[in-house]
RODO-32272 format. One record per residue: residue in three letters; residue number from 1; x, y, z of N, C-alpha, C, CB in turn. Coordinates in pm, 1 decimal. Each point is the difference from the previous one (the first is absolute). Glycine has a CB too. Layout:
<sites>
  residuo  num       nc1       nc2       nc3      cac1      cac2      cac3       cc1       cc2       cc3      cbc1      cbc2      cbc3
      ala  NUM         X         Y         Z         X         Y         Z         X         Y         Z         X         Y         Z
...
</sites>
This chain:
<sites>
  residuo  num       nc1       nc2       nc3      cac1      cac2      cac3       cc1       cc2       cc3      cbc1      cbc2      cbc3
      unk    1   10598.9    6711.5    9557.5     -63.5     -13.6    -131.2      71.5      92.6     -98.3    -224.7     -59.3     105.5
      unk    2     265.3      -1.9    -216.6      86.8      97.6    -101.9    -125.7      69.5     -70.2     241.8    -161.7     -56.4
      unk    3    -259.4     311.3      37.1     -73.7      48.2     -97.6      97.0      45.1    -126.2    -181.5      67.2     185.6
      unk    4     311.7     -83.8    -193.2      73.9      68.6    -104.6      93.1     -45.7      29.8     -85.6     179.0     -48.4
      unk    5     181.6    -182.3     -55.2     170.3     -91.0      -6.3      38.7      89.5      71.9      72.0    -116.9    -223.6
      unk    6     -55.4      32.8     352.9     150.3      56.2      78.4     -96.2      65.6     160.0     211.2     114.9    -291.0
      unk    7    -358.7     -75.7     259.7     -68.7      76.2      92.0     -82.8    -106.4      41.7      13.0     235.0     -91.4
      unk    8       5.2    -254.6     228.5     -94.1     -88.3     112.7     -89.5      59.4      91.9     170.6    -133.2       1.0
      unk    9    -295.2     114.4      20.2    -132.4      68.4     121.9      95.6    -122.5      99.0    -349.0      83.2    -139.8
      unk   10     312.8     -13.2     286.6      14.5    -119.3     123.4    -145.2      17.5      29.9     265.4      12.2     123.6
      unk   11    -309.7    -117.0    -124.9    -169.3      15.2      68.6     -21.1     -39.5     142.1     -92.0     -62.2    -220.7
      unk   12      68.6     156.7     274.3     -26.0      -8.1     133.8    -126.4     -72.5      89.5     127.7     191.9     -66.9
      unk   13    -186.4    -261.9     171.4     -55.3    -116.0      41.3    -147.3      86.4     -25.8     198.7    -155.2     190.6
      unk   14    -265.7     288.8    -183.2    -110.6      29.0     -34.6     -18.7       1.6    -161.1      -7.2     114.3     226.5
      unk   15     127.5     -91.6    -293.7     -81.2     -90.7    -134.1      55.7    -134.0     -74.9     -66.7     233.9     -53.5
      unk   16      79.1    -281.7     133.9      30.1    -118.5      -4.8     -92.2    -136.3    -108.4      88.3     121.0     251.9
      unk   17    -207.4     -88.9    -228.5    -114.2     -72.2     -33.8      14.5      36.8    -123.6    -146.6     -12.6     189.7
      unk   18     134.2     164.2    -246.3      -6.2      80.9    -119.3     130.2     -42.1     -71.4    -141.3     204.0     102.2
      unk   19     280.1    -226.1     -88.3     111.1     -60.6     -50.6      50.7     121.2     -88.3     -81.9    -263.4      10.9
      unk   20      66.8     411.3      27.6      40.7      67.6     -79.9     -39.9     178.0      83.1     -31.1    -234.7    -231.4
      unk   21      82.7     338.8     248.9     -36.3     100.5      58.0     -53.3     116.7     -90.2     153.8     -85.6     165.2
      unk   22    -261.8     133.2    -114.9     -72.4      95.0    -107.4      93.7      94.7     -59.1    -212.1      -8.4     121.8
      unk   23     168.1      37.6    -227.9     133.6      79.6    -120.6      26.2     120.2     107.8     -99.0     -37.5    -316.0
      unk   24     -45.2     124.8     361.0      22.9     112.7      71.9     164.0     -36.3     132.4    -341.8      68.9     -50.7
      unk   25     364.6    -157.8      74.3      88.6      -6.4     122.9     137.7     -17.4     -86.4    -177.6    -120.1     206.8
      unk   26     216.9     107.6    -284.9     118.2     -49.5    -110.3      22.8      73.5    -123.4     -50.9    -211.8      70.2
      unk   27     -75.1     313.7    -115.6      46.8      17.3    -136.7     115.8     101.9     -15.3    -231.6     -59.1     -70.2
      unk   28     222.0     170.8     216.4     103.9      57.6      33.7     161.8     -36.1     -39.7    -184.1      32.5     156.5
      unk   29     186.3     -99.6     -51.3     109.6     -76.5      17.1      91.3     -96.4    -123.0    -142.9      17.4     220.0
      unk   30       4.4     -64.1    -340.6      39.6     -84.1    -135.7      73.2     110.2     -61.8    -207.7    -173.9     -43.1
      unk   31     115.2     290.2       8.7      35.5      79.2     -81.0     110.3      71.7      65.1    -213.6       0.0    -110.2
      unk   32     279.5      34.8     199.3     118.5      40.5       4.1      75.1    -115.7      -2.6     -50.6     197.7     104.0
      unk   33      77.1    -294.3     -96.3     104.4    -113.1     -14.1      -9.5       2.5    -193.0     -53.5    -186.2     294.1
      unk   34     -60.8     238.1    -389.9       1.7     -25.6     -79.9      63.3     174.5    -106.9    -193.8    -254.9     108.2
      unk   35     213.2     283.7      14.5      37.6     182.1     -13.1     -41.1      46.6    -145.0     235.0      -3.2     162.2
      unk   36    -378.2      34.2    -101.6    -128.7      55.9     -77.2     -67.5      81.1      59.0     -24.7    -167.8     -95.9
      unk   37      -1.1     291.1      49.3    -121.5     127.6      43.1     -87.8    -120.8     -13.3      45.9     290.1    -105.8
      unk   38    -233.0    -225.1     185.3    -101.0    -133.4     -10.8     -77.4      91.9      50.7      95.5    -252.1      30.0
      unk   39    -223.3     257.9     -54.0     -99.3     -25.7     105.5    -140.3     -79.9      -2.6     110.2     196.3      38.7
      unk   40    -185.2    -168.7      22.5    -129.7    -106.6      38.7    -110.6      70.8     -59.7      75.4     -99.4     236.3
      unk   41    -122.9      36.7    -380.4    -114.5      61.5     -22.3    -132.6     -16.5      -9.9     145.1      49.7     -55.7
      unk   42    -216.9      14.3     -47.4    -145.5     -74.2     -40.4    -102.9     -23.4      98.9     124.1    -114.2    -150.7
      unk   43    -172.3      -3.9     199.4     -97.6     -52.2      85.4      82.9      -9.0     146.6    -143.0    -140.4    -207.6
      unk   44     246.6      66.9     181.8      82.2      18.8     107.1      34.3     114.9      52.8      59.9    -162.4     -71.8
      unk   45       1.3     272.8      17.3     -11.3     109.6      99.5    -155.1      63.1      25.7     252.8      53.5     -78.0
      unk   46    -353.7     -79.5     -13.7    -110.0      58.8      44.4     -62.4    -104.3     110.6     -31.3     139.3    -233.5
      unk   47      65.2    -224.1     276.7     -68.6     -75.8     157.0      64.8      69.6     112.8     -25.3    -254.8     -85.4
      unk   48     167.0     298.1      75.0      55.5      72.3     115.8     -82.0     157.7      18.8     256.3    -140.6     -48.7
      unk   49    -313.4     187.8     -69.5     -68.8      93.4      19.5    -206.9     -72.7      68.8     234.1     161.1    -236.7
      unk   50    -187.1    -229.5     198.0    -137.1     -84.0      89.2    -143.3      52.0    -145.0      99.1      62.4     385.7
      unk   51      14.1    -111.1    -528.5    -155.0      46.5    -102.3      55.8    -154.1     -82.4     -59.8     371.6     -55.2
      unk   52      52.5    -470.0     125.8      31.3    -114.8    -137.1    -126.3    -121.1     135.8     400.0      45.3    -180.6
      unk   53    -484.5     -97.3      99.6    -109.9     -69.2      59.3      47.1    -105.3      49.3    -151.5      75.1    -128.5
      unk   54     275.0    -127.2      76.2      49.8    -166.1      56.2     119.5      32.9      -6.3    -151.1    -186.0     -83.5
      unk   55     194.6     114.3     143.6     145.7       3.9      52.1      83.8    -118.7    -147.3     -79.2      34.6     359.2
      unk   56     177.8      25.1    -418.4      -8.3     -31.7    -133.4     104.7    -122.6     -15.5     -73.6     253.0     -77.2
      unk   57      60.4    -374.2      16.1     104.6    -104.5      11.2      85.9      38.2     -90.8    -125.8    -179.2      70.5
      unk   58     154.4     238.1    -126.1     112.6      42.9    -131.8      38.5     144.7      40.7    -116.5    -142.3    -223.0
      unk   59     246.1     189.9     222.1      80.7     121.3      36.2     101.6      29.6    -139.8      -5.6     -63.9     293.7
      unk   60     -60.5     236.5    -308.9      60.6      36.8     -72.3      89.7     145.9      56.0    -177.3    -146.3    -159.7
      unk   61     331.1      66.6      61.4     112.2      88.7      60.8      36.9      36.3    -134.7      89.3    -106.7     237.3
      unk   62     -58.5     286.4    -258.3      60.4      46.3     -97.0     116.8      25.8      81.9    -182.4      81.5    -158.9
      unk   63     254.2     -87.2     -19.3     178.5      -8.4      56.8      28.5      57.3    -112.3      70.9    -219.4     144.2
      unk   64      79.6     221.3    -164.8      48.9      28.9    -159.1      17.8     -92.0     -86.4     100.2     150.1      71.9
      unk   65      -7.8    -108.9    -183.4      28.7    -114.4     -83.6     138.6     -51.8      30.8    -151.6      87.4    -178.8
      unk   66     179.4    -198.8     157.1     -34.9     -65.4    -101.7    -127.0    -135.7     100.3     294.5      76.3    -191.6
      unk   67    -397.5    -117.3      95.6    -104.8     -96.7      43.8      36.2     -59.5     118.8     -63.7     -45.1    -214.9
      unk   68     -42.5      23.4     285.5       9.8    -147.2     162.2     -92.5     -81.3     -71.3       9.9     124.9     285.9
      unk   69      48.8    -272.4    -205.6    -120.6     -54.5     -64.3    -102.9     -28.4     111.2     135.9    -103.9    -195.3
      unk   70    -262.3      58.0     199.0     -73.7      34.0     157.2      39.7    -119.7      40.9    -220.8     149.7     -17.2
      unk   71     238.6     -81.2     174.9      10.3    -118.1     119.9    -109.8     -72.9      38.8     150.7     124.3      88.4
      unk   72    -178.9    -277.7    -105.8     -87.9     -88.0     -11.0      30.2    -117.6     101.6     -36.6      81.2    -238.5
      unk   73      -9.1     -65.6     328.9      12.5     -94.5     155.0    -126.7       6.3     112.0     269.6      59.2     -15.4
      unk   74    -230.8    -161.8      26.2    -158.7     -43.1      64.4    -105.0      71.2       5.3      99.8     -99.7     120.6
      unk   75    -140.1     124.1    -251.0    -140.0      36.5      20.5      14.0     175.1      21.9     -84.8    -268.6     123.7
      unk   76     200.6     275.7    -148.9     -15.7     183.2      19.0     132.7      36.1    -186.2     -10.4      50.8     442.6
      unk   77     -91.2      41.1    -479.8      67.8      60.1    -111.1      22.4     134.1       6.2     -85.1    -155.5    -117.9
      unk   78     223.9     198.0      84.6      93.4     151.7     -13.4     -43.6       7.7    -140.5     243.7      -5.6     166.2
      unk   79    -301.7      87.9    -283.7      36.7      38.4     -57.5      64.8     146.9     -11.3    -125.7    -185.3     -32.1
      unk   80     220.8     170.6     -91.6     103.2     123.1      26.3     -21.0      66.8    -166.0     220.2    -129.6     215.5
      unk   81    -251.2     278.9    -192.7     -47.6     112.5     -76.2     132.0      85.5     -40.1    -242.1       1.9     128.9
      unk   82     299.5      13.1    -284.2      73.2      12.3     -11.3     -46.9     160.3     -38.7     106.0    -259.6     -18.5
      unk   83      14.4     395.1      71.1      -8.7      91.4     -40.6      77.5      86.5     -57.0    -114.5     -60.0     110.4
      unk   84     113.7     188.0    -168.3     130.8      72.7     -10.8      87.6      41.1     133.7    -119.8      85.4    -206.5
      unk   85      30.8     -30.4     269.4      32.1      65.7     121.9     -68.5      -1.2     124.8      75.2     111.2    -149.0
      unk   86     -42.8    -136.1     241.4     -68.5       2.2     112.7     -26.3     131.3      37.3      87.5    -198.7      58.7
      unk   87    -224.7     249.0      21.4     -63.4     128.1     -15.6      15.9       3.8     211.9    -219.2     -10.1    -321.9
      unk   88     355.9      54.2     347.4      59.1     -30.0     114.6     -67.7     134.0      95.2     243.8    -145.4    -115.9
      unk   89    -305.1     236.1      81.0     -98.1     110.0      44.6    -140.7     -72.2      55.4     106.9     178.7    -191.5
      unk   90    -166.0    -246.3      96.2     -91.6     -53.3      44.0     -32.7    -131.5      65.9     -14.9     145.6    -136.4
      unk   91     100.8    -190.3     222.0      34.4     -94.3      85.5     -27.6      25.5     119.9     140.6     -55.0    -126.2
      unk   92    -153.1     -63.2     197.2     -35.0      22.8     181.9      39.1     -76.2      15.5    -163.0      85.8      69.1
      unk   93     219.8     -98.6      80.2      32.5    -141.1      46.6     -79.9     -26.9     140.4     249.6       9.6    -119.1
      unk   94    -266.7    -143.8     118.6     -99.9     -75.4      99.4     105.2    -102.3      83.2    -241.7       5.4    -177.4
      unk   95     224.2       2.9     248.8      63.0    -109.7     140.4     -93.8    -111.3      30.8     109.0     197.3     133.2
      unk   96     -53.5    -324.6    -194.8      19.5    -117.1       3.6      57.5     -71.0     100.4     -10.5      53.1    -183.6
      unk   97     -40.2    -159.0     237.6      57.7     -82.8     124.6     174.0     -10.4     -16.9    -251.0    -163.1      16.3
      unk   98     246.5     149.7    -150.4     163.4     -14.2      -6.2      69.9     129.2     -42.5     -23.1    -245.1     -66.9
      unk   99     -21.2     324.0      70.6      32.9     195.5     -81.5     -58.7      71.5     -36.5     116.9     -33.9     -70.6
      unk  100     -99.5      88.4       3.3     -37.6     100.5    -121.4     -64.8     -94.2    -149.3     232.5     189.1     102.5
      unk  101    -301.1    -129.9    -189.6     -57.5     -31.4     -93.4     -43.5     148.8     -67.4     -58.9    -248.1     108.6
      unk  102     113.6     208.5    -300.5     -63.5     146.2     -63.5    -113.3      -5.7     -50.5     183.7      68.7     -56.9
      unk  103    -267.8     -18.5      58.7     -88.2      30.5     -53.7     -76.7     130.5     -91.4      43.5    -160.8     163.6
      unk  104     -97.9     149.3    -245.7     -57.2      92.2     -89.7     -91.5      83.2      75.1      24.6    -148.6    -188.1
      unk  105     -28.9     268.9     183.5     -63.1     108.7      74.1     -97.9     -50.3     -64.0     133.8     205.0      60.2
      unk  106    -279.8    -124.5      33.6    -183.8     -15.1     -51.3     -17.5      72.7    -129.3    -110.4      12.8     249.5
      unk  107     194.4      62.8    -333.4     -31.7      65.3     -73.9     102.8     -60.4    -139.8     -97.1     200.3     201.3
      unk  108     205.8    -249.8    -142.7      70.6     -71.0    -126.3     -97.5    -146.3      -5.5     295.8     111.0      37.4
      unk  109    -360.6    -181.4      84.0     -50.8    -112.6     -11.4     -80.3      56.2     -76.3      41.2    -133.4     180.5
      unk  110    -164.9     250.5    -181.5     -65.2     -11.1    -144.8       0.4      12.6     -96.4     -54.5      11.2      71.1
      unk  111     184.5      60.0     -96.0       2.3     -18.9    -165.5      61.3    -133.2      -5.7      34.6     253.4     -90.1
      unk  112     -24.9    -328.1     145.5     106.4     -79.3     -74.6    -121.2    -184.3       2.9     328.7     188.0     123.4
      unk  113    -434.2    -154.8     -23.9    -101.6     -91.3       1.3     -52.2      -0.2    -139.8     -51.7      31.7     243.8
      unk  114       4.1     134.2    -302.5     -43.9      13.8    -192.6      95.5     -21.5     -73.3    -142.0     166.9       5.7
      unk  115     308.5    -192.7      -8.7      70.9      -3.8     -92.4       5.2    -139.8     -28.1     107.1     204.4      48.4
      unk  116    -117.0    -228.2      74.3      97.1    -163.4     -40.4    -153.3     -52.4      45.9     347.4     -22.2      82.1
      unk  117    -476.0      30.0    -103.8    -129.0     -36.8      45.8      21.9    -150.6     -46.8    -157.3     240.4     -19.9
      unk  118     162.9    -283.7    -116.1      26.7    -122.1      -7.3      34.6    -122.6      97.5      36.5     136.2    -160.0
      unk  119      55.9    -141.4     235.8      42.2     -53.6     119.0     -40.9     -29.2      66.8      87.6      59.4     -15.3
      unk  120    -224.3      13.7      61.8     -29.4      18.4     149.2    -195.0     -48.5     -79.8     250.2     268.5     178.6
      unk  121    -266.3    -279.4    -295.8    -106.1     -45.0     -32.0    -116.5     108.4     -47.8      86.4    -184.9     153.1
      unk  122     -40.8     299.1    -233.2     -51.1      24.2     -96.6     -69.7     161.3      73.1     -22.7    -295.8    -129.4
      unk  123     -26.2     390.2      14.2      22.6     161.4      99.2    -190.4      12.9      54.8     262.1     189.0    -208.7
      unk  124    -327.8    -275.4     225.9     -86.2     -26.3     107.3      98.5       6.8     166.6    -170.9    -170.6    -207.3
      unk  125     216.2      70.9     206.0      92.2     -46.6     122.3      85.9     121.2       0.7       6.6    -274.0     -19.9
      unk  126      30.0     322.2     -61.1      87.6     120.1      63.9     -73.0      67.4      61.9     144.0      23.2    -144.5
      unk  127    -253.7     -26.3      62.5     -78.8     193.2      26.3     -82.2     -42.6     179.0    -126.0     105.8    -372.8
      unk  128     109.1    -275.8     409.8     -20.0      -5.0      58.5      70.6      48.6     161.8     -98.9    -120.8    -212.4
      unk  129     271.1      42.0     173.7      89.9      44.5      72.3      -4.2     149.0      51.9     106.7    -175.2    -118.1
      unk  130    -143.3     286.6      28.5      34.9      92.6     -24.2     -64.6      78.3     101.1      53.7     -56.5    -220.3
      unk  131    -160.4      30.2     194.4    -140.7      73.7      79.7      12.4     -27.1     132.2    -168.4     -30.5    -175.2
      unk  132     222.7     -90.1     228.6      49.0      -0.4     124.0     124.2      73.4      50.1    -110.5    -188.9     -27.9
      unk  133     216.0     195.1     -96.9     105.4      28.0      45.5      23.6     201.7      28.7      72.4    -283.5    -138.3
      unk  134    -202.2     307.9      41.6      19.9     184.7      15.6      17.8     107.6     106.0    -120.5     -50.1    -147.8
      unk  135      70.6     -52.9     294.6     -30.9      59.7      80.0     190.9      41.9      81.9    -320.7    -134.3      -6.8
      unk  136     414.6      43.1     -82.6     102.3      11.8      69.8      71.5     100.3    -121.1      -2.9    -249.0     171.5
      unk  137     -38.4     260.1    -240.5      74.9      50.0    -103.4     -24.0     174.0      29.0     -33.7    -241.5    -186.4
      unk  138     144.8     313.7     216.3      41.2     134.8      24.8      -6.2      86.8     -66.7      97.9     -72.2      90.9
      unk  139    -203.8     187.1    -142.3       9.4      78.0     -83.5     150.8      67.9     -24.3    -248.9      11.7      54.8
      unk  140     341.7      35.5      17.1      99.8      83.2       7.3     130.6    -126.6     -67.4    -117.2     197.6     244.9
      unk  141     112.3    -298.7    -241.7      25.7    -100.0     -49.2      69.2     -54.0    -196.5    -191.0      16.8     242.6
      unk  142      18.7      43.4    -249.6       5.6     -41.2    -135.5      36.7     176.0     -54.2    -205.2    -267.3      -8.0
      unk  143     332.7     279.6     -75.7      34.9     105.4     -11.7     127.3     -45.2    -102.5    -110.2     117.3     238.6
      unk  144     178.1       1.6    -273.4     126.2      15.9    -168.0      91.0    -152.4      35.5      77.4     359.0     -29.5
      unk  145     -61.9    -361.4     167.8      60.2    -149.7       7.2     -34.7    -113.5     -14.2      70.5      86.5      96.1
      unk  146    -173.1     -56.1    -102.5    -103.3    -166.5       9.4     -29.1     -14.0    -121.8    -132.6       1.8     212.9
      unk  147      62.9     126.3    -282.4     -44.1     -15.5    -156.7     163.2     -25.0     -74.9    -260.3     198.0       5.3
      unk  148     372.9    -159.4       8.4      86.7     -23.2     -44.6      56.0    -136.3     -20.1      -4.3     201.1      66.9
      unk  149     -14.1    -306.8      24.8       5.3    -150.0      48.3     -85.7     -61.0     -73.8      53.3      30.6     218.0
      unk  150    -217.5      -6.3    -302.8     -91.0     -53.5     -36.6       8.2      -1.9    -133.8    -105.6      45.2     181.8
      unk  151      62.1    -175.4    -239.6     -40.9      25.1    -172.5    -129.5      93.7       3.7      81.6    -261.3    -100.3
      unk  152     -65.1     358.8     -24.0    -101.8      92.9     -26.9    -134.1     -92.2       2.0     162.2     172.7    -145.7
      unk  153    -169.4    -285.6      74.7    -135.9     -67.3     -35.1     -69.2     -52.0     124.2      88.7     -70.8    -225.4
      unk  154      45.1      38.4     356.3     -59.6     -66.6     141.3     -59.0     127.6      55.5     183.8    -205.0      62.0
      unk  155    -165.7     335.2     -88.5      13.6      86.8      40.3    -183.3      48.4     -15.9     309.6      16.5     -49.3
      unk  156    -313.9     -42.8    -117.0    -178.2      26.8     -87.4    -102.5     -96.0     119.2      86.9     -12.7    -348.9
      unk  157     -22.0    -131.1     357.5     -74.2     -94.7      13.2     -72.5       6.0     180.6     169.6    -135.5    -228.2
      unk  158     -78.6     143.2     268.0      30.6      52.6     107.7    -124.5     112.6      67.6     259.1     -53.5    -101.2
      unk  159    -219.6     178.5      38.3     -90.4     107.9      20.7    -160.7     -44.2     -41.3     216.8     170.5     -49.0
      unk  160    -218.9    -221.8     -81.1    -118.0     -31.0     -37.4     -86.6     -62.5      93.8      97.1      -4.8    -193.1
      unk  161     -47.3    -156.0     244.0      -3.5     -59.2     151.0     -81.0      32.6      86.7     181.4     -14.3     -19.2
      unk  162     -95.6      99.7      76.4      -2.9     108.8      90.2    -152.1      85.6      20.6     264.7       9.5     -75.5
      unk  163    -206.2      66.3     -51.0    -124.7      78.3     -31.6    -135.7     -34.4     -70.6     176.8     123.8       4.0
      unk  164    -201.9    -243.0     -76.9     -97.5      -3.6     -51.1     -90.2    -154.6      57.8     130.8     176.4    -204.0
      unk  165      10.1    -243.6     282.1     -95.7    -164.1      18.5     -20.0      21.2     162.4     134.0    -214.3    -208.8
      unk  166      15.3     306.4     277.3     -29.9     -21.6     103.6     -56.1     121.3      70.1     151.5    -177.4     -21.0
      unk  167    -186.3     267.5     -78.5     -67.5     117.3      57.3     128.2      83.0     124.6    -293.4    -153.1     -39.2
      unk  168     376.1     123.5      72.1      71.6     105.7      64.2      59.0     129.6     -43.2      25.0    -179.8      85.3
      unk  169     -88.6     219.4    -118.2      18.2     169.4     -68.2     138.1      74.3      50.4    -281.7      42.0      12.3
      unk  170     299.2     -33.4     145.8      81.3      88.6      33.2     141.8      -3.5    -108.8    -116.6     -23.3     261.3
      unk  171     133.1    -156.2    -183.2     121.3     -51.3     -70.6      37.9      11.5    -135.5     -34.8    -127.1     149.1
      unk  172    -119.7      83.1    -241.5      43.4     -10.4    -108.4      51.8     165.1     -79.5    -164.2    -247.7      16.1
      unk  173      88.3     374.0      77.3       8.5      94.5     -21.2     120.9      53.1      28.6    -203.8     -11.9       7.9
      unk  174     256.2      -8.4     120.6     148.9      23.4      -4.4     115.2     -65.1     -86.3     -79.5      41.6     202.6
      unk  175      21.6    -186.3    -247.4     104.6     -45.0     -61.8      23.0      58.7    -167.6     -41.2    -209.9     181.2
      unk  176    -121.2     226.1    -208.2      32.9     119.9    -123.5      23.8     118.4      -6.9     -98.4     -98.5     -65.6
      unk  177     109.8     143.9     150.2      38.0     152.2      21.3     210.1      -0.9       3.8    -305.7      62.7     192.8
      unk  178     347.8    -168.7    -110.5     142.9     -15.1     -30.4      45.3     -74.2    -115.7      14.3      17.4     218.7
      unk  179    -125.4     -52.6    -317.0      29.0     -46.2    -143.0      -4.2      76.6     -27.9     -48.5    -152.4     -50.1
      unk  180       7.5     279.1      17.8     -25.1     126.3     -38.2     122.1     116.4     -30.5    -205.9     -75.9     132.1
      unk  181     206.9      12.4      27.5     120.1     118.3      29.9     143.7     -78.2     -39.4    -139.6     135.1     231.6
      unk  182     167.4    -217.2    -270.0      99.7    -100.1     -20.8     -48.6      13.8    -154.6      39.7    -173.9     246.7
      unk  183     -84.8     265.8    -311.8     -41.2       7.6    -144.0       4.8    -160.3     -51.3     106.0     267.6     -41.0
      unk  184    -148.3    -405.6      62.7       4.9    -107.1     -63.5    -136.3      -5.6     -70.2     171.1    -104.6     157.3
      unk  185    -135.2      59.4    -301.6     -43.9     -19.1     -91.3    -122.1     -88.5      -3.7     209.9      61.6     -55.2
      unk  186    -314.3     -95.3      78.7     -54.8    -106.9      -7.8     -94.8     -36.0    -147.5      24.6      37.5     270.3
      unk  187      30.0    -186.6    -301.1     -41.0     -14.3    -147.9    -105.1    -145.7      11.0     265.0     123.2    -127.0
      unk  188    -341.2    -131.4      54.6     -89.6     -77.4     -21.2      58.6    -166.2      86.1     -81.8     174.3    -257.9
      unk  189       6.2    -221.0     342.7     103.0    -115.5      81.7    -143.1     -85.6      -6.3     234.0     130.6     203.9
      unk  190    -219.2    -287.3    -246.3     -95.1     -71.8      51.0     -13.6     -30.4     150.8      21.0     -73.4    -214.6
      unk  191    -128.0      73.4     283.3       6.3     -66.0     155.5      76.8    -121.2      21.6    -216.1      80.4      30.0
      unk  192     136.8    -158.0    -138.0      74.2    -143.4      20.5      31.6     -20.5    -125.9    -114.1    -108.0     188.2
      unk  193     286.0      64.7    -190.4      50.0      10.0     -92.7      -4.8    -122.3    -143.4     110.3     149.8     203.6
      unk  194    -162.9    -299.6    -141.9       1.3     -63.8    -131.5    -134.0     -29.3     -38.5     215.3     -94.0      34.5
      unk  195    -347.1     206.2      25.7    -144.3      -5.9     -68.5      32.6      80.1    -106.1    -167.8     -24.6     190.9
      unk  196      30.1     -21.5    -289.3     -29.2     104.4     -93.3     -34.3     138.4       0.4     -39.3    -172.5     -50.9
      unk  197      65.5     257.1      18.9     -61.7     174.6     -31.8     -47.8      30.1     -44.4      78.3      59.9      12.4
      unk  198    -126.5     -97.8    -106.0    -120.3      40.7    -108.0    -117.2      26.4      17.1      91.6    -103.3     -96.9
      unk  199    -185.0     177.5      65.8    -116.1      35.7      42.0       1.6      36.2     167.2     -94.4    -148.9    -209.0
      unk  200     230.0     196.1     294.6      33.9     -14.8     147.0     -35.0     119.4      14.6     176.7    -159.5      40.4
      unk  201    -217.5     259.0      73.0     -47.7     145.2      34.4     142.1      20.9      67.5    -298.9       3.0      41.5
      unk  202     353.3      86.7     -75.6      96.2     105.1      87.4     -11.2      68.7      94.1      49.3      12.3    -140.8
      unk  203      -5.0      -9.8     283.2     -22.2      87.2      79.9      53.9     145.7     -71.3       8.5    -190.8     201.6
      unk  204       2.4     284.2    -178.7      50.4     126.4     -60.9     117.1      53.3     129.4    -266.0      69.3    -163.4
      unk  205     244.2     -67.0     251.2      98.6      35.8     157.4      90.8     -66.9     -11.3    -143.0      33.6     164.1
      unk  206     134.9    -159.6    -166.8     140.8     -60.9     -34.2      34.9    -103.8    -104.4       9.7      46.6     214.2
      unk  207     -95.0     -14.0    -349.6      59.4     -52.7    -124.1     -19.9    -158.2       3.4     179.8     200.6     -15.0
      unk  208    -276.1    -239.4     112.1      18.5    -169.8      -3.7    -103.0     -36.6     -77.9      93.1     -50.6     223.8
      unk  209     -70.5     -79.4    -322.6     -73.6     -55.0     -47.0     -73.8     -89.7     117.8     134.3      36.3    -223.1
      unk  210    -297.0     -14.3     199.6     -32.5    -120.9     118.8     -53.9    -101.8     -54.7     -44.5     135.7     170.4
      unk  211     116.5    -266.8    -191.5      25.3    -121.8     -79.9     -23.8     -85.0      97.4     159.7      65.1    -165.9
      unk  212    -231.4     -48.2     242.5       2.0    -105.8     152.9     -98.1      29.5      79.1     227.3     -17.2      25.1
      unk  213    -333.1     -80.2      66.0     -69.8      15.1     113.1      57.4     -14.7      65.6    -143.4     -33.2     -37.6
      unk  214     172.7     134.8     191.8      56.7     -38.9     126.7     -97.6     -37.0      72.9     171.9     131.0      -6.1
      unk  215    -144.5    -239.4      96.7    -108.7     -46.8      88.1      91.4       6.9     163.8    -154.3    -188.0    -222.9
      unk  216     125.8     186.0     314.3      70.0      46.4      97.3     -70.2    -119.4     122.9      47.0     300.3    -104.3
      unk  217      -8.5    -353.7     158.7     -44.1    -143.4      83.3       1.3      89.1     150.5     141.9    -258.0    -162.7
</sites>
């Protein structure tokens, strides 16, 4: 099966029926024939951490520039997340029937579930992701390297999260304490960015407008 000019899957007799092999067994292997940094993010890396509720039919892969366009075959979709830089610190790799596979550490998967929340269906669903996903996420972790990798505002939204929907204090407490110490600035940030603000209450800890109900499933 061609997924890309010039790049062929061989599908082997157990997926045979399926007419196509799950991205996890190939995306490896695409993206170096397409000699591209990559890794596996969002919902998708948060099921390997065992915090995404369904096993997700759409896979999202950040890469660099210049644009991919998503891989669209039977019934399984790649979309591809274009970035400046790949954040090659906060990566893991997972072993796949056919290799290796990268993936986004538990702590880059959450900021990056509130940044790009859109995607994955709006920052309910993140915050949902989230609350499952904390238990993997490493205090010693989130630190000058990690905050360095993050937009300041994923950074507000994030903590707020954390600290005010999902009640985990420690975290949210450590993670402001290395905002702190990383002297970053924090300036007035809506939660969700294309509601209104007006008449909105401000947290004061981390400068967020709260322009949004989170509901958590």
């Amino acid at each position: 099966v061609s997924i890309h000019k010039g790049y062929y899957l061989i599908i082997p007799p157990q997926y045979a029926s399926r007419g196509i092999l799950p991205p996890p067994t190939f995306l490896d292997g695409f993206m170096k024939f397409l000699k591209r940094p990559y890794y596996v993010g969002l919902v998708n890396a948060a099921s390997f951490y065992g915090a995404a509720h369904q096993q997700p039919q759409e896979f999202f892969v950040f890469t660099n520039f210049p644009n991919l366009r998503p891989t669209n075959k039977k019934g399984i979709k790649v979309n591809y997340i274009s970035i400046q830089k790949i954040p090659e610190k906060l990566l893991e790799s997972r072993k796949t029937e056919s290799g290796y596979l990268k993936i986004s550490s538990p702590e880059l998967t959450a900021a990056d579930v509130v940044q790009y929340e859109k995607r994955i269906g709006g920052l309910s669903r993140a915050a949902t992701i989230l609350n499952d996903l904390v238990e993997e996420i490493k205090l010693e972790k989130i630190n000058k390297s990690f905050l360095k990798e993050i937009p300041l505002t994923t950074i507000q939204r994030l903590g707020y999260l954390l600290d005010k929907v999902l009640n985990k204090k420690e975290l949210a407490d450590h993670l402001y304490n290395e905002s702190q110490k990383a002297k970053l600035n924090f300036f007035r940030t809506p939660l969700k960015t294309v509601s209104k603000t007006k008449d909105c209450p401000t947290d004061e800890r981390w400068n967020v407008i709260v322009n949004i109900e989170i509901e958590i499933d």
